[in-house]
N, C-alpha and C positions, 0 to 999 in steps of 0.2 A: 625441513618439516614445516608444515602451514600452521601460522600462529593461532592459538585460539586463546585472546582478549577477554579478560573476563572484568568489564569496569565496573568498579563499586562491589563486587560479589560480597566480600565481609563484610560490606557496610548494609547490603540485602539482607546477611541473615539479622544482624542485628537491630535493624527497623521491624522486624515481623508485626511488633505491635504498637510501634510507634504512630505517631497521627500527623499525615499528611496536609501541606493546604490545600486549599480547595484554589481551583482559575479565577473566581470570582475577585479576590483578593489583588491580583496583577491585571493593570490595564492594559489590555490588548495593542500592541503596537503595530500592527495589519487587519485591514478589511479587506475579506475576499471580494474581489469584483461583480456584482450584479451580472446576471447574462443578459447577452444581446443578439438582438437579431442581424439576420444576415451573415454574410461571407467570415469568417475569421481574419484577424487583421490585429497589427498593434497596440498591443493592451485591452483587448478583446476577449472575449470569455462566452464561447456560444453553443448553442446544441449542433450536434452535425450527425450524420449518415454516414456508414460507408454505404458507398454507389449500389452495391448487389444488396442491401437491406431497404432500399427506397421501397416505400409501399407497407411497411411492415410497422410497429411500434416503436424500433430497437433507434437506440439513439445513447449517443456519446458525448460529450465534453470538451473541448479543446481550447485552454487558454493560448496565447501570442505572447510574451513579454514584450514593455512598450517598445525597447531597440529593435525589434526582428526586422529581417534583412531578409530577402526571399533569396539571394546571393552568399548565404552566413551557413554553417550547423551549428547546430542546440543539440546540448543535451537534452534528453526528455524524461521528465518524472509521469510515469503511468501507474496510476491509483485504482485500487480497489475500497469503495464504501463501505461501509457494517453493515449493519442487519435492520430492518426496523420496519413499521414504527418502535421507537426504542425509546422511552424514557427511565431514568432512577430517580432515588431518593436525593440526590444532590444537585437535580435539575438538567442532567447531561440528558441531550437527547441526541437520537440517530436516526434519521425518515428513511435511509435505507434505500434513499433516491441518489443518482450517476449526480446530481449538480449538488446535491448535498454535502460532498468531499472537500476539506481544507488540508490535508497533509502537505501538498504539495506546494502549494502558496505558500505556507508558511517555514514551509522547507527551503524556499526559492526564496522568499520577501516577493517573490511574481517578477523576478529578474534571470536575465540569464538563461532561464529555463525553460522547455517549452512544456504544456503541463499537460496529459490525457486522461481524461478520468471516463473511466469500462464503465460499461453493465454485465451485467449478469444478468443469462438469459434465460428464457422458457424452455421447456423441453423441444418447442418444436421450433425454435430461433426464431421467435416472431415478437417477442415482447421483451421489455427487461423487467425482472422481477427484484422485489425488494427483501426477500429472504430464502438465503441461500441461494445457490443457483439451479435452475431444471429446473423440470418438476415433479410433482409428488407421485408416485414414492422411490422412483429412478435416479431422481435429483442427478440426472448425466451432466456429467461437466464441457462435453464435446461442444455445444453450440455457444459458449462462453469462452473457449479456447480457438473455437476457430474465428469467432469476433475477433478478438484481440490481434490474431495470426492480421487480419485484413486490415483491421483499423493502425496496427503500428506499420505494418508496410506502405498504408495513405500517407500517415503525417510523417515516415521517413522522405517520401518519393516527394510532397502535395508540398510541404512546410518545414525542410531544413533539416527533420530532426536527424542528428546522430545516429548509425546504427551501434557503432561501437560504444555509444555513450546511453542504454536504455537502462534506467533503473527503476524498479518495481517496487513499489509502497502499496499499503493499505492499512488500516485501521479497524480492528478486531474481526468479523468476517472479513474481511480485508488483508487482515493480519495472513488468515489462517490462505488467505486465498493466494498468497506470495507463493507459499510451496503447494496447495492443493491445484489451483487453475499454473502458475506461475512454474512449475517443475513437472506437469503433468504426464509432460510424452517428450521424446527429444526433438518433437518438431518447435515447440516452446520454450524447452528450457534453456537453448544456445540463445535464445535472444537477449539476455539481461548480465548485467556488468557488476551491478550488485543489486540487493535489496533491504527493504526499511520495512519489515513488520512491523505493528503498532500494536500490541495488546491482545495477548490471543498467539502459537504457534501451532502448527498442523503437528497432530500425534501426538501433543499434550494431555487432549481429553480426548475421550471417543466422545463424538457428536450424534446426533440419528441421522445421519444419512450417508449412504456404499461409498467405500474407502476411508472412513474415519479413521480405522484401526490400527495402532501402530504399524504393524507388519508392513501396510500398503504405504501411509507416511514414510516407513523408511526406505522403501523403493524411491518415493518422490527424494529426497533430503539428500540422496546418494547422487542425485543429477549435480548437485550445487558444486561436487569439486571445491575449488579454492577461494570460489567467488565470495565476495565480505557480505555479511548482513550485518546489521545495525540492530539489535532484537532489543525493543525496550516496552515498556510497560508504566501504567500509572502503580504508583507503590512500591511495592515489591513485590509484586505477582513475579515479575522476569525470572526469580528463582525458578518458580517449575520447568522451565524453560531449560535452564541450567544442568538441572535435572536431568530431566530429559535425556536432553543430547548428549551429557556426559555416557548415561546409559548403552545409546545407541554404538558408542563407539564410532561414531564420523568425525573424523577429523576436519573441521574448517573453521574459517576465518572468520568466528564470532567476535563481536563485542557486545555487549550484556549492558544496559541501561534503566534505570530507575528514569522518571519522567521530573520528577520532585511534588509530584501532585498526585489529590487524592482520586480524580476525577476520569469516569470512564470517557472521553471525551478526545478529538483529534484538534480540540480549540486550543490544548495546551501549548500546539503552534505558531498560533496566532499571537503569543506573547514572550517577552523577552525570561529567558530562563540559563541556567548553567547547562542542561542536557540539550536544549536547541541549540547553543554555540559550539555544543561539542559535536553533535551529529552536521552540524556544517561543515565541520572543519573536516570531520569521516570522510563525509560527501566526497568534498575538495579534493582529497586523497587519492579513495577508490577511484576515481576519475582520470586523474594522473594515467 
């Protein structure tokens, strides 16, 4: 039977009202890299094309870790961003921009790993757009799935990465994009080893835009099989989650995480924490 992990769940319900810290408080122990121009290269961090999008808006992300080896595989962490422009009341923002994403660096230290951070595109695959994907009021997911389809088969074939080793992240639209773009169709969903939602699950909430609704999420959720996700959240929002899929009746390889912070933000990364040392070591695991 496929275990389903449920860490910290008592200690979720019994925080409900408890008070979180905010990031501000712990010194960040990574800076994500500035991007650069030119060719991607060791310890570089740059915008790129895939080849059939030249001419068009659409543009992607691709970190190098400083070791890479064009003779090596990498695994590759492939990120989706949140929604934005996004500010709260605790100063967390999200621009809802492909170079805006930290998950991955800080998931990595920017080692190890080769990092891809998506867009999300327009209706008619010509632009990336900063909320939700498509567009209005079709919000189709196809030209954001077939992105991904071309851009992870570049940096497979271009730049070492792993096929066997793809793991999917994101961060609240990001989150939800793991299973909505990430489990879409089965030409998608065989590609990923496991995944790291951040804040945010697909069929949690209906959203306004086609296929929010459970029903259709539990089509997507049913592709995931045995594969581990890592589902965590700032606070204790993750309970819904919990919820949720209890509900659903799908059997899989959850683990359920509190962030230890109060902050909607993917910077809780960036700094040294009890929940980053344990989602590394997940990592480490799933990867085996």
């Amino acid at each position: 039977m496929v275990r389903v992990i449920l860490v910290l769940a008592a200690l979720c319900i019994a925080q409900v009202g408890a008070q979180f810290p905010d990031i501000a408080t712990i010194e960040p122990d990574l800076t994500v890299p500035g991007l650069s121009e030119g060719e991607p290269g060791p310890g570089r961090r740059v915008k790129a094309t895939v080849p059939g999008y030249r001419g068009t808006k659409v543009y992607h992300v691709l970190y190098l870790p400083p070791d890479w080896h064009p003779d090596r595989k990498y695994p590759v962490l492939v990120e989706y961003a949140g929604n934005g422009p996004y500010r709260n009341r605790y100063g967390d923002i999200s621009t809802g921009l492909v170079e805006g994403s930290r998950m991955g660096y800080g998931i990595s230290a920017g080692k190890g790993y080769l990092w891809l951070c998506l867009p999300y595109l327009n209706g008619e695959g010509t632009a990336n757009v900063r909320s939700w994907w498509g567009s209005k009021p079709e919000r189709d997911p196809l030209p954001t799935v077939n992105y991904c389809l071309e851009a992870v088969k570049l940096v497979c074939a271009s730049y070492g990465g792993d096929r066997e080793k793809l793991v999917l992240c994101g961060f609240s639209r990001g989150a939800i994009a793991c299973n909505f773009i990430g489990l879409h169709d089965d030409r998608i969903a065989g590609l990923w080893r496991a995944f790291i939602p951040y804040s945010h699950y697909d069929g949690v909430r209906k959203w306004g835009y086609p296929g929010a609704d459970r029903a259709a999420a539990l089509g997507r959720v049913r592709r995931l099989g045995s594969r581990p996700q890592f589902v965590c959240s700032e606070g204790a929002q993750f309970k819904e989650t919990v919820q949720y899929l209890a509900g659903t009746g799908v059997k899989g390889n959850f683990t359920f995480r509190g962030t230890g912070f109060r902050n909607h933000s993917d910077a809780w990364l960036l700094r040294p924490s009890p929940a980053r040392t344990e989602l590394r070591s997940w990592l480490a695991k799933a990867l085996k």
